[in-house]
Backbone bond lengths (Angstrom), bond angles and torsions (degrees), N, CA, C in turn:
res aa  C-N    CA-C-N  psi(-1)  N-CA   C-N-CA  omega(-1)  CA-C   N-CA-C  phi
1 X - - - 1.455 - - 1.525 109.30 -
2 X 1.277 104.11 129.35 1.708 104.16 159.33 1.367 114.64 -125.99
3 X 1.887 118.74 -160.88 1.237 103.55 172.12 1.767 98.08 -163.67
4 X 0.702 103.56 149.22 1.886 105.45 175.02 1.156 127.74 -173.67
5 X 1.401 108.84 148.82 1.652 125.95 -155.02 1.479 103.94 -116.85
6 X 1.703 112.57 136.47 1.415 102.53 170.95 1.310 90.40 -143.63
7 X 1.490 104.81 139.15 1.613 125.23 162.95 1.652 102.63 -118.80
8 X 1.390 113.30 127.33 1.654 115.79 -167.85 1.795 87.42 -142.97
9 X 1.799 119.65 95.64 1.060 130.15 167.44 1.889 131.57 -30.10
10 X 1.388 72.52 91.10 2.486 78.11 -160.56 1.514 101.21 -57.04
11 X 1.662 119.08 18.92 1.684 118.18 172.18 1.950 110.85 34.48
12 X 1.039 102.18 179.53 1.697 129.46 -172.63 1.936 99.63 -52.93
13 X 1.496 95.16 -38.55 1.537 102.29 -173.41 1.538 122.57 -90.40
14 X 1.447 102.70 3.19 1.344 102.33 -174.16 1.797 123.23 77.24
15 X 0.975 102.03 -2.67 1.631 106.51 -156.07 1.465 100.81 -119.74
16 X 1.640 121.73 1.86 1.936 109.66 -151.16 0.949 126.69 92.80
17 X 1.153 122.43 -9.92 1.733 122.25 174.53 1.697 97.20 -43.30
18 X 1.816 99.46 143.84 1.386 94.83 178.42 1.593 92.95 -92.41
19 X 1.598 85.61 153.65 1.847 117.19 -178.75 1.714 114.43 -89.56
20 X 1.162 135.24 118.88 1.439 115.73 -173.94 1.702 104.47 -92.38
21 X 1.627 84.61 130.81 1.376 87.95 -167.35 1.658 111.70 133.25
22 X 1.500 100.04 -29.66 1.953 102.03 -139.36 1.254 93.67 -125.01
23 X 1.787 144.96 148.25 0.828 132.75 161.49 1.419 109.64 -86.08
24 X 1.381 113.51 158.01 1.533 135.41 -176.19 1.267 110.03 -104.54
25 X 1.192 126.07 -35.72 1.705 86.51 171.53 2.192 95.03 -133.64
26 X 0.861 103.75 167.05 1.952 103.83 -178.80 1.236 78.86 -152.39
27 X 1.911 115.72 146.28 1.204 119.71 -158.15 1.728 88.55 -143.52
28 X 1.469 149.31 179.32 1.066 143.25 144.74 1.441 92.67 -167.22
29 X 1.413 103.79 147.60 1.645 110.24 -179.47 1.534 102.97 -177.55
30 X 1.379 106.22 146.47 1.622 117.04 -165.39 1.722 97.07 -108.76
31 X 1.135 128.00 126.66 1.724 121.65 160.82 1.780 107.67 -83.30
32 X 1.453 111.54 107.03 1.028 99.67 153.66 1.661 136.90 -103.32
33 X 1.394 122.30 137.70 1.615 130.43 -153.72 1.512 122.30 -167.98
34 X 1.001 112.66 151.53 1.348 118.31 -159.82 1.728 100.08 -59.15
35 X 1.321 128.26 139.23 1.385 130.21 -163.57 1.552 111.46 -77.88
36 X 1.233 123.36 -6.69 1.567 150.49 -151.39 1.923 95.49 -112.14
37 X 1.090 108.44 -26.73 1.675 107.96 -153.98 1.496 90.21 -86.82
38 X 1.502 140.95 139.47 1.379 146.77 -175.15 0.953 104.59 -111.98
39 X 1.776 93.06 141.09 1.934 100.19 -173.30 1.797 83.76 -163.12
40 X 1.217 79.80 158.78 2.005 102.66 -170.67 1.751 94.90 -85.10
41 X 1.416 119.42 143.45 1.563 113.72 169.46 1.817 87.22 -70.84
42 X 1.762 81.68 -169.77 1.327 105.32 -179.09 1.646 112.51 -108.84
43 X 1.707 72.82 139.47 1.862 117.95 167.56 1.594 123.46 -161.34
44 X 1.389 98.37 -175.72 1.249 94.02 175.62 1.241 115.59 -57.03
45 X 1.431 117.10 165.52 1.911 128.55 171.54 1.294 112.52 -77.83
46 X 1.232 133.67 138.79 1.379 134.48 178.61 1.483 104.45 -60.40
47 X 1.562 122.14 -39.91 1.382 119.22 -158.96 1.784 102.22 -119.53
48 X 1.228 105.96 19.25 1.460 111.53 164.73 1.647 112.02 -164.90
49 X 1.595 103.60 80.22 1.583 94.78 -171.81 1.562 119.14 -70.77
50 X 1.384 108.20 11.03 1.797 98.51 174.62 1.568 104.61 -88.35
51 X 1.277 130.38 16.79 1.635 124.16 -160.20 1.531 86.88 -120.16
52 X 0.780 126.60 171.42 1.723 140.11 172.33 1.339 112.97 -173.97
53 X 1.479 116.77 120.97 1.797 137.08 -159.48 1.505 108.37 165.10
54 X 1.794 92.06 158.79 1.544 103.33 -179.19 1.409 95.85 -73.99
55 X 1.368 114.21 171.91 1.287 127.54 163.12 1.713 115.62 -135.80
56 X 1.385 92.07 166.91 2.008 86.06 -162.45 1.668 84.22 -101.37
57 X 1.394 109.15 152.80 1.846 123.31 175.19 1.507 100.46 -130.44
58 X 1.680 119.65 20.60 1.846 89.54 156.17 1.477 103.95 -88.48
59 X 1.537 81.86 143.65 1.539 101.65 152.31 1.305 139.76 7.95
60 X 1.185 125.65 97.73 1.361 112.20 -161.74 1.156 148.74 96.71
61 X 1.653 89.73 -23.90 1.829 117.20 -159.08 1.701 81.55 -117.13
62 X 0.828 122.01 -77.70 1.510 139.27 -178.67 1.923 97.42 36.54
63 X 1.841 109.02 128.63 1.226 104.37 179.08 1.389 111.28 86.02
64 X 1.417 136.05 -22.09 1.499 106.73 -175.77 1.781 112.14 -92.16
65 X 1.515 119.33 -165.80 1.152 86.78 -178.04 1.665 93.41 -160.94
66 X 1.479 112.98 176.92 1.759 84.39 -161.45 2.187 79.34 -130.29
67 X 1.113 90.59 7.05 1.944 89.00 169.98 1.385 110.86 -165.40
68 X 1.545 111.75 136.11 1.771 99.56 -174.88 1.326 91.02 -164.61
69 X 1.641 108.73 155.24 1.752 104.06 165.82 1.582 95.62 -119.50
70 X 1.124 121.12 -174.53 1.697 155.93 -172.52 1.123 130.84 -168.05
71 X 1.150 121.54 150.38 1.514 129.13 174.93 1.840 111.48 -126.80
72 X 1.127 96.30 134.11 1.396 106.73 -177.60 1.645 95.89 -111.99
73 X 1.176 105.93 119.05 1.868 104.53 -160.54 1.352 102.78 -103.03
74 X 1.213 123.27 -42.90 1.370 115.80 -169.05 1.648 87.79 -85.00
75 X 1.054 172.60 84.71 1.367 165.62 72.86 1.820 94.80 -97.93
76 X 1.117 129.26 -31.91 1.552 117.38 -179.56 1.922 93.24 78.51
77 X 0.799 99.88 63.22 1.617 104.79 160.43 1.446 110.47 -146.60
78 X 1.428 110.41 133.97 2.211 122.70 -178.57 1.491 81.92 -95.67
79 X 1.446 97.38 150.16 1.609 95.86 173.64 1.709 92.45 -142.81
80 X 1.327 104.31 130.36 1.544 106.66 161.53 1.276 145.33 -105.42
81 X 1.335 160.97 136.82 1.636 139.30 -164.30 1.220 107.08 -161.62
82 X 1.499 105.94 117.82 1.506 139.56 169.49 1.279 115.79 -98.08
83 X 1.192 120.29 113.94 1.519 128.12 150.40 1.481 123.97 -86.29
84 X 1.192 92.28 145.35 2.226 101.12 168.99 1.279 113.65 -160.31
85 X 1.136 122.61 125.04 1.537 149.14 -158.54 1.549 102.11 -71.52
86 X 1.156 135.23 110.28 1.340 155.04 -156.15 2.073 85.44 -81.04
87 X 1.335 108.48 112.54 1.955 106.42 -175.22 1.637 88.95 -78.60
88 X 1.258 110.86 151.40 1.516 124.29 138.80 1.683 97.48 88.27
89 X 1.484 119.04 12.96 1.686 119.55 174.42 1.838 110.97 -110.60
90 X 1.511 122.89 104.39 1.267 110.82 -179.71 1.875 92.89 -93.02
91 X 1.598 104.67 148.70 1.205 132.39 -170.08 1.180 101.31 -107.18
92 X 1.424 140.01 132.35 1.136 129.13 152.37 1.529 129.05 -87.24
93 X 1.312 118.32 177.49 1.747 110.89 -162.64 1.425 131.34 36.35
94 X 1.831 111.16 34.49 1.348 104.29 -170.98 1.567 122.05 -88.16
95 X 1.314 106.93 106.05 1.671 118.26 -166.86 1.150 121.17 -100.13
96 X 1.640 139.01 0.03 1.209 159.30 174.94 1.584 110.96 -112.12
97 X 1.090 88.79 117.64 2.020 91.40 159.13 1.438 137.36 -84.46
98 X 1.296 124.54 135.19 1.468 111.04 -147.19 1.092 114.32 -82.25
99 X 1.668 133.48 -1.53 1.074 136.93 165.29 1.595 123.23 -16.15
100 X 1.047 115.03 -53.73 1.751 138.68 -142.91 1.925 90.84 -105.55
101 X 1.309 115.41 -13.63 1.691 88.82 -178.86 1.726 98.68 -70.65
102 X 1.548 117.78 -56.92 1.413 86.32 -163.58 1.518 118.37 -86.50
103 X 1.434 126.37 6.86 1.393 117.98 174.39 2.034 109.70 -75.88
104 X 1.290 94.40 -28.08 1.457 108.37 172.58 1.766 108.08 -58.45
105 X 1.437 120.81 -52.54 1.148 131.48 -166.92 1.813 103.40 -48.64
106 X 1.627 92.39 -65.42 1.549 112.89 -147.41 1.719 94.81 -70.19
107 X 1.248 111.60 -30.01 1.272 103.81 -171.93 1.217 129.06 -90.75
108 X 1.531 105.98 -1.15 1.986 126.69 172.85 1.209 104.53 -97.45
109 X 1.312 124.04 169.15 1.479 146.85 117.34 1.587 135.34 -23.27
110 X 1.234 97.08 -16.45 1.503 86.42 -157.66 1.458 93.89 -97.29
111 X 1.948 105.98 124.90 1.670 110.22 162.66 1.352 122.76 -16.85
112 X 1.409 121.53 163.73 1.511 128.77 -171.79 1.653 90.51 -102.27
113 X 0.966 158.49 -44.54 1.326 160.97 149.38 1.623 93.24 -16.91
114 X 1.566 118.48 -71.05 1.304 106.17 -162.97 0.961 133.70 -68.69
115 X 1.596 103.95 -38.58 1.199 135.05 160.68 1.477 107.66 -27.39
116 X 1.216 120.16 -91.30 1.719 132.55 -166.40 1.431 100.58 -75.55
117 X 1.660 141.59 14.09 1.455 115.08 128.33 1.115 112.34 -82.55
118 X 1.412 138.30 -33.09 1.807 116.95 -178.36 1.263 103.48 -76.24
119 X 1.152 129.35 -19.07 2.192 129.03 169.38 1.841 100.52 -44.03
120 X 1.263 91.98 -50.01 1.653 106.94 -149.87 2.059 96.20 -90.21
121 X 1.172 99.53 -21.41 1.706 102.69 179.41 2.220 102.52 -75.54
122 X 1.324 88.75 -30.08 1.892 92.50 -161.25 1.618 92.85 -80.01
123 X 1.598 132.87 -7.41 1.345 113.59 150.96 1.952 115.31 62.74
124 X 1.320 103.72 22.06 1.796 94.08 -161.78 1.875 89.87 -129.43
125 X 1.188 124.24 20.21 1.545 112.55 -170.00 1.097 94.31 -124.68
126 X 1.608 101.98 142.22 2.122 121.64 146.36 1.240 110.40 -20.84
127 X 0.891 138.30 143.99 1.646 153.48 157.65 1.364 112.90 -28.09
128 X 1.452 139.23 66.45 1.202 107.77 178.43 2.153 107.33 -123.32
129 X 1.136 93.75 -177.67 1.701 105.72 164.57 1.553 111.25 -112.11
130 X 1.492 111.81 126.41 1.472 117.63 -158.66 1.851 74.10 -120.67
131 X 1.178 102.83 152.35 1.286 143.88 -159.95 1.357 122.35 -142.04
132 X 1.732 115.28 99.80 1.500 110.25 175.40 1.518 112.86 -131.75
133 X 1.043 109.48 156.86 1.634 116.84 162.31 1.276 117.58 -125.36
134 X 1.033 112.25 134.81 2.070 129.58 147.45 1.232 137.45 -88.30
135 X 1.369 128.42 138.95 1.248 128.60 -147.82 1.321 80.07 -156.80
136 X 1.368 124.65 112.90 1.386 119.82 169.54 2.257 95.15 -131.11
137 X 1.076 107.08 -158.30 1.984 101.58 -164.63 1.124 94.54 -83.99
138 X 1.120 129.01 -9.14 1.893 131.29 -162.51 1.617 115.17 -126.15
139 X 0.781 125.91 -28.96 1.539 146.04 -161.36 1.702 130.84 -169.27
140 X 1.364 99.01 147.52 1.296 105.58 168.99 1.692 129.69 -114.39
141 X 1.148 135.48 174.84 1.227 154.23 -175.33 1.428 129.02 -134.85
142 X 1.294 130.60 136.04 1.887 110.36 161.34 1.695 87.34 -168.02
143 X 1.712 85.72 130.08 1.468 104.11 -172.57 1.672 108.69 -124.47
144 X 1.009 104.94 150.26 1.879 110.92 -151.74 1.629 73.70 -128.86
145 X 1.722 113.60 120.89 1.531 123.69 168.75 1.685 101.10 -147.72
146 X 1.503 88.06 126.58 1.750 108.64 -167.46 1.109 99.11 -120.76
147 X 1.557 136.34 140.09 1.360 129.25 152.71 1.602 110.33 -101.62
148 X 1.286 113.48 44.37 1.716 114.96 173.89 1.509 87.53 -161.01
149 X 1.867 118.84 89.22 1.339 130.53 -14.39 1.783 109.32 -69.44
150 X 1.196 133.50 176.06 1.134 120.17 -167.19 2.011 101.85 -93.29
151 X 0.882 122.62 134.80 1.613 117.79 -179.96 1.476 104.64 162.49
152 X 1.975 97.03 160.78 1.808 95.49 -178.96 1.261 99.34 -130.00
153 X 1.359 112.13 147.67 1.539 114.65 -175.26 1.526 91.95 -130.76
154 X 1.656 94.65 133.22 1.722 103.18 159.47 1.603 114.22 -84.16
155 X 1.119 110.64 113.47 1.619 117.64 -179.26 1.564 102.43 -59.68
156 X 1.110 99.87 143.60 1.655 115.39 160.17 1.539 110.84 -66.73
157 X 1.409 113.08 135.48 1.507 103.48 170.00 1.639 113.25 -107.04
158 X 1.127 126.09 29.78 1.497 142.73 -177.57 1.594 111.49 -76.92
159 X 1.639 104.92 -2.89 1.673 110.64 -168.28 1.577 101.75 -163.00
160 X 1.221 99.22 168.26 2.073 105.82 176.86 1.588 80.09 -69.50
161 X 1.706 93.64 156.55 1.474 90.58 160.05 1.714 90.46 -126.10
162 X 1.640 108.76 157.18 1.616 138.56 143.16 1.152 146.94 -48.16
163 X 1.089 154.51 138.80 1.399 139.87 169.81 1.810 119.04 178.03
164 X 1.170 87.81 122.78 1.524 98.19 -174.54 1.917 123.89 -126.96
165 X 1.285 107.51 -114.63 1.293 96.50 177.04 1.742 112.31 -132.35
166 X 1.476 100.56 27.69 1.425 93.11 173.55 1.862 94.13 -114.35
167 X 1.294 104.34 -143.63 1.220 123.59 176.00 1.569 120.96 -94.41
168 X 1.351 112.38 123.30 1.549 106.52 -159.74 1.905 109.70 -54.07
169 X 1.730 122.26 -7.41 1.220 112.96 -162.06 1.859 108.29 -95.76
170 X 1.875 79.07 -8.11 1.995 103.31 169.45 1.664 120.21 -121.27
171 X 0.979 107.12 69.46 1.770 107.47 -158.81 1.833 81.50 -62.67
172 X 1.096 96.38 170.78 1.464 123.76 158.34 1.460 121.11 -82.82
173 X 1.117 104.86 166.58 2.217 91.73 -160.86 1.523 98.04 -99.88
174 X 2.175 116.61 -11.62 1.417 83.41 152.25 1.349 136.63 -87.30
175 X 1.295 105.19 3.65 1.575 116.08 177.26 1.514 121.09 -69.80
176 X 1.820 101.34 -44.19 1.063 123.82 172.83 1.708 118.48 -40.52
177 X 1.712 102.40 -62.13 1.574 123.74 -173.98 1.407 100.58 -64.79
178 X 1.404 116.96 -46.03 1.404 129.50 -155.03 1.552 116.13 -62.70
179 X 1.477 92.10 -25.61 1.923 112.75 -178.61 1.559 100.05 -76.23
180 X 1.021 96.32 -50.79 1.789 92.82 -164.73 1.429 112.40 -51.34
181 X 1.856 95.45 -49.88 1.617 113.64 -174.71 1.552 94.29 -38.83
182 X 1.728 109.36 -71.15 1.534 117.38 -154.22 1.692 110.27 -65.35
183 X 1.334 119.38 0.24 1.353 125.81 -175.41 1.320 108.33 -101.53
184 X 2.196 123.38 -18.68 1.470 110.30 174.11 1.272 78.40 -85.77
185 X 1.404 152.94 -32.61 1.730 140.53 -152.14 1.917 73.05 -56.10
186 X 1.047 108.56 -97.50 1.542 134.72 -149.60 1.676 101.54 -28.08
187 X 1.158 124.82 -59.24 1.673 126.88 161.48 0.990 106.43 -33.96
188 X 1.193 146.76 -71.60 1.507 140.37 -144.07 1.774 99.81 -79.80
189 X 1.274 104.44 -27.29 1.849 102.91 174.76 1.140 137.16 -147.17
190 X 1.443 113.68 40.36 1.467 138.97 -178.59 1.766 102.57 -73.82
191 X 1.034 116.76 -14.33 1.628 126.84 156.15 1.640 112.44 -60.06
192 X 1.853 108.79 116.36 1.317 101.34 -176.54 1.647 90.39 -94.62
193 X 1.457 124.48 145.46 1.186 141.70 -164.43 1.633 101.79 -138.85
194 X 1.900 97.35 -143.38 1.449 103.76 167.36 1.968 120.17 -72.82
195 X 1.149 100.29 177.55 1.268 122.01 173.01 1.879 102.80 -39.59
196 X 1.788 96.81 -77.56 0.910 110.25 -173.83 1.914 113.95 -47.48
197 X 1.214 134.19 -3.98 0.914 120.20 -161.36 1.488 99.34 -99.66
198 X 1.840 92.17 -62.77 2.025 93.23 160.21 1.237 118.90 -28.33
199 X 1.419 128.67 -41.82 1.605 132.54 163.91 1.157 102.46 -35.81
200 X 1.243 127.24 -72.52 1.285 135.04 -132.62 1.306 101.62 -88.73
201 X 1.530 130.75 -15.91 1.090 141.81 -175.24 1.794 107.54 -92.19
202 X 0.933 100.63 -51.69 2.356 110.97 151.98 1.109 87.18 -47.33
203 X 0.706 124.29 -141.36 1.483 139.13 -162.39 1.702 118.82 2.95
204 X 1.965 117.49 -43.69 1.756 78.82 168.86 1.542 111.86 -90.05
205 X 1.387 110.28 8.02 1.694 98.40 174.99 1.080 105.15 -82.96
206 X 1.635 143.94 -13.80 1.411 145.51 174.75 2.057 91.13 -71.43
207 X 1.561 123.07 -44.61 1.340 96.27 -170.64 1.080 122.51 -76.20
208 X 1.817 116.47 -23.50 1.230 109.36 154.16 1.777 143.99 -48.46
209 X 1.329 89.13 -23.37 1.646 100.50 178.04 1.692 113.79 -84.46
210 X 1.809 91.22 -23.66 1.117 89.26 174.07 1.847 141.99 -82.65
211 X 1.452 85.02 -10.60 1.736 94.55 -178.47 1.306 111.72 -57.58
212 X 0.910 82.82 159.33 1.905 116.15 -175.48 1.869 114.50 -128.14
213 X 1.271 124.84 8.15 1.370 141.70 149.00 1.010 126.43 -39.21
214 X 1.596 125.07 91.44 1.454 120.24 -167.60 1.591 118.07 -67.39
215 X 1.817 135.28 141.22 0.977 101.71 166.08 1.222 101.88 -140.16
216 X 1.739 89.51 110.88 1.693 116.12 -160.03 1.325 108.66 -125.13
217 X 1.263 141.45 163.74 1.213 108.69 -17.26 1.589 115.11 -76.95
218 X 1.334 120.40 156.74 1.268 122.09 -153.95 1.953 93.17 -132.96
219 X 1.093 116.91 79.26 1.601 105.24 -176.43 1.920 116.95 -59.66
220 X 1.470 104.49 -15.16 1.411 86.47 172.71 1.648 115.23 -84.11
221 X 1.320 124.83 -35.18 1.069 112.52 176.62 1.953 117.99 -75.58
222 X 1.561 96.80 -21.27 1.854 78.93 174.52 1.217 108.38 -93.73
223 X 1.435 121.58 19.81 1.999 122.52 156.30 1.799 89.22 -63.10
224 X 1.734 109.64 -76.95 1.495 118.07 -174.96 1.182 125.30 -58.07
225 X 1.369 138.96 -10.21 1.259 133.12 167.44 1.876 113.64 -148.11
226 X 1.415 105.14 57.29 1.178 111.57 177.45 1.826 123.82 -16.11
227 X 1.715 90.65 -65.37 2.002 95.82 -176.41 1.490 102.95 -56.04
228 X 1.260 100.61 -48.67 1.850 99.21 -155.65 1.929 119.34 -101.12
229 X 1.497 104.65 13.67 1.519 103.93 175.64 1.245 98.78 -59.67
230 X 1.443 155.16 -93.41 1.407 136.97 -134.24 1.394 96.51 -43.16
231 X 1.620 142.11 -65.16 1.341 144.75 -171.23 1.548 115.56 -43.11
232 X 1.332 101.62 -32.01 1.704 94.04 -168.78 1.344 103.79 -100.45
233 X 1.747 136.46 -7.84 1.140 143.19 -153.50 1.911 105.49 -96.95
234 X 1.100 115.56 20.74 1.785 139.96 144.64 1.563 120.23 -72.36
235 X 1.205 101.35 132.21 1.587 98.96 152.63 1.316 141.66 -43.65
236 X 1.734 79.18 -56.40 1.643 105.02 173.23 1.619 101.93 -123.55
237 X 1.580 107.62 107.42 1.288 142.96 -145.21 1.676 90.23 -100.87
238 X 1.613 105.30 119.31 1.741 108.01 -175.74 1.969 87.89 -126.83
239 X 1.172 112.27 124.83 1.559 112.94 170.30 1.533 106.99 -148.50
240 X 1.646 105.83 69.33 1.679 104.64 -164.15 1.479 109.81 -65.90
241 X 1.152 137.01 -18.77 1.680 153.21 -152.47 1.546 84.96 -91.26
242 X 1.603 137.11 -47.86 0.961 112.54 170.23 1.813 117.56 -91.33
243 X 0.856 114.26 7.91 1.471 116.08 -173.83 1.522 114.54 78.86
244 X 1.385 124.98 9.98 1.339 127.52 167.71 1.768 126.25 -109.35
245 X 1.155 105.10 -170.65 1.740 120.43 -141.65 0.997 138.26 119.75
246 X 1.359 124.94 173.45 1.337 149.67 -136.96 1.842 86.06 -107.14
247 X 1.473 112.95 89.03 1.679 135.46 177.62 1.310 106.19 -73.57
248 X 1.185 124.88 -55.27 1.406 142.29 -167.09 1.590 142.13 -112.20
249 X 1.035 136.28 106.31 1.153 120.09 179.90 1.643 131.01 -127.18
250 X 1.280 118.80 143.73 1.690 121.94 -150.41 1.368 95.82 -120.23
251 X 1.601 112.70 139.77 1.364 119.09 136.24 1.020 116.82 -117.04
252 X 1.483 117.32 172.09 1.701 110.81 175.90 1.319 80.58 175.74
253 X 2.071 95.39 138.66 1.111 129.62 -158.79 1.187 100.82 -143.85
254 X 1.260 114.08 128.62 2.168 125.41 161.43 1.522 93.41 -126.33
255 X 1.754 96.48 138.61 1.057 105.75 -178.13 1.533 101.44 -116.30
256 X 1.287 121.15 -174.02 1.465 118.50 172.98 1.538 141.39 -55.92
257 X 1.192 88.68 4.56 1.660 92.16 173.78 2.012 105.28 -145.85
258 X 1.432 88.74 37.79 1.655 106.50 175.09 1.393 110.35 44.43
259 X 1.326 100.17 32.20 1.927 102.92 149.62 1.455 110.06 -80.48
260 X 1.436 95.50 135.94 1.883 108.11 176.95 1.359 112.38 -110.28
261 X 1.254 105.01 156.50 1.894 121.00 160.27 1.397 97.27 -156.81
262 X 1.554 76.62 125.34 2.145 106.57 165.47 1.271 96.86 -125.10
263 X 1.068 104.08 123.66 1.578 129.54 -179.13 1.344 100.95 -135.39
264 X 1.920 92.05 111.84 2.270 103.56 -175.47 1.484 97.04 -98.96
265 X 0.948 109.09 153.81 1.471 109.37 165.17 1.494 95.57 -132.80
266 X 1.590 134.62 132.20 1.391 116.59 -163.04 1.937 92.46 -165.60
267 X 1.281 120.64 135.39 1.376 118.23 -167.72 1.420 94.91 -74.70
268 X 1.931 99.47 160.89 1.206 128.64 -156.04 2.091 91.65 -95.51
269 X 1.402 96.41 -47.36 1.691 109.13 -153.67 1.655 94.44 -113.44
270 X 1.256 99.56 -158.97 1.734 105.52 178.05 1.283 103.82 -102.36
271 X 1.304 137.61 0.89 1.015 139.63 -172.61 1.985 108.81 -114.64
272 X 1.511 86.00 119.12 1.482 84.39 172.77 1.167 139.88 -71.05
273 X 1.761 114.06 -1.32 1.510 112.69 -173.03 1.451 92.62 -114.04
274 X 1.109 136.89 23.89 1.438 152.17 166.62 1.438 101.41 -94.80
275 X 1.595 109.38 175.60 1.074 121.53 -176.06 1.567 136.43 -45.33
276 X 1.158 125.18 104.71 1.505 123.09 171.21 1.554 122.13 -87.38
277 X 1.279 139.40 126.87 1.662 138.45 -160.37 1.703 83.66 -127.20
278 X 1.848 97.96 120.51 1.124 136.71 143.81 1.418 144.33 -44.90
279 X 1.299 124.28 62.02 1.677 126.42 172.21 1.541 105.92 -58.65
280 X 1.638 91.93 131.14 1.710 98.97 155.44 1.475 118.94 -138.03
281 X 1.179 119.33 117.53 1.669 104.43 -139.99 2.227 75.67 -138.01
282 X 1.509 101.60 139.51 1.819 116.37 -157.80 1.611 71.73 -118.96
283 X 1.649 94.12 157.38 1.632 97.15 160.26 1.626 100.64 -171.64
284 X 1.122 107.95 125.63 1.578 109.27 177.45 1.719 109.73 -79.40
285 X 1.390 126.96 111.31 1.253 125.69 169.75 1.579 116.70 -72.25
């Protein structure tokens, strides 16, 4: 299970135009994963320093990544890509690991349009919802492409958008609640100001990521995960008996003149009430 929030400023034009004054895109999203499974926090990529994200190191997997941004500089486009594993959809013939859709994304050229029809043409992945944004000097984009049912939708940017592990036309009811929550956060301080305010703006999207508020009963998720809906029906998803939860957590902020902050917060040990280590990583786009 994961979960993530995007507010991407639809400006004067409706389209993303950046706002002066206003940030353009505010991002929040929880990784949830087995507490045992090893992955590098976030920074830049050794072999693509315009990308910055955790990356996963089991076995096998090594390098993929399930959230990351980029900059494509000489075209002036930020590109972002979230994955989340669609619960309760078996795929047949699945011969690719999903690691590589969004490290592939963020770190090419190739449009998010184009991108996620040849994703969705190669037919060989787990069930998931791949997640991108565009940020080019004039406008924005963010396209939601699932192959459980298979199709791509350009999101409206007129509202925060949701997204979890069902089907965007059945969110889950913490996705549901979770939008609204992260949509009064974003109203009350979508004004870029001082330092301290961006603080203050980290920080309640960290408490949002951080709840633990069940919102149960939830009939779409106990269709997809019968045993374990009350457990997974959190934001911030605690299931120590199986060794899973909500490991990681991201913000990331562009403001109007494509200044960034990704700020990870991501556990140290296997234990979640143990140590968590703080990334704060600046980047001029």
């Amino acid at each position: 299970m994961c979960i993530l929030f995007i507010y991407v400023n639809s400006g004067h034009g409706g389209d993303g135009d950046p706002v002066l004054g206003e940030y353009r895109l505010v991002l929040a999203s929880n990784r949830d994963e087995y507490y045992a499974r090893p992955a590098k926090i976030a920074g830049p990529w050794d072999e693509s320093p315009h990308v910055i994200g955790g990356r996963d190191m089991e076995p096998g997997r090594e390098g993929g990544t399930w959230l990351a941004i980029g900059s494509d500089i000489p075209a002036g486009i930020i590109r972002v890509g979230a994955l989340l594993n669609v619960t309760g959809e078996n795929k047949p013939n699945v011969t690719s690991g999903r690691g590589p859709i969004v490290a592939d994304y963020v770190s090419g050229t190739t449009p998010n349009e184009d991108y996620s029809r040849r994703l969705l043409a190669a037919d060989s992945y787990g069930a998931f919802n791949f997640v991108s944004v565009e940020l080019d000097r004039t406008k924005a984009s963010v396209l939601h492409a699932s192959n459980a049912p298979t199709g791509i939708i350009r999101c409206e940017l007129t509202a925060p958008l949701g997204f979890g592990n069902s089907t965007m036309d059945v969110p889950l009811e913490k996705v549901r609640h979770g939008r609204k929550r992260f949509g009064d956060i974003v109203d009350k301080q979508l004004k870029v100001t001082t330092d301290c305010d961006r603080d203050a703006l980290v920080e309640e999207l960290f408490g949002l990521l951080k709840s633990k508020e069940k919102y149960f009963p939830d009939k779409e998720l106990s269709r997809r995960a019968p045993a374990q809906a009350e457990k997974l029906a959190s934001i911030n998803v605690r299931f120590p008996e199986a060794g899973y939860g909500s490991r990681t957590r991201t913000v990331i902020l562009v403001d109007h003149q494509n200044r960034m902050e990704f700020v990870e917060e991501t556990m140290v040990s296997t234990d979640p009430e143990g140590e968590w280590k703080r990334t704060h990583i600046q980047r001029q786009f």
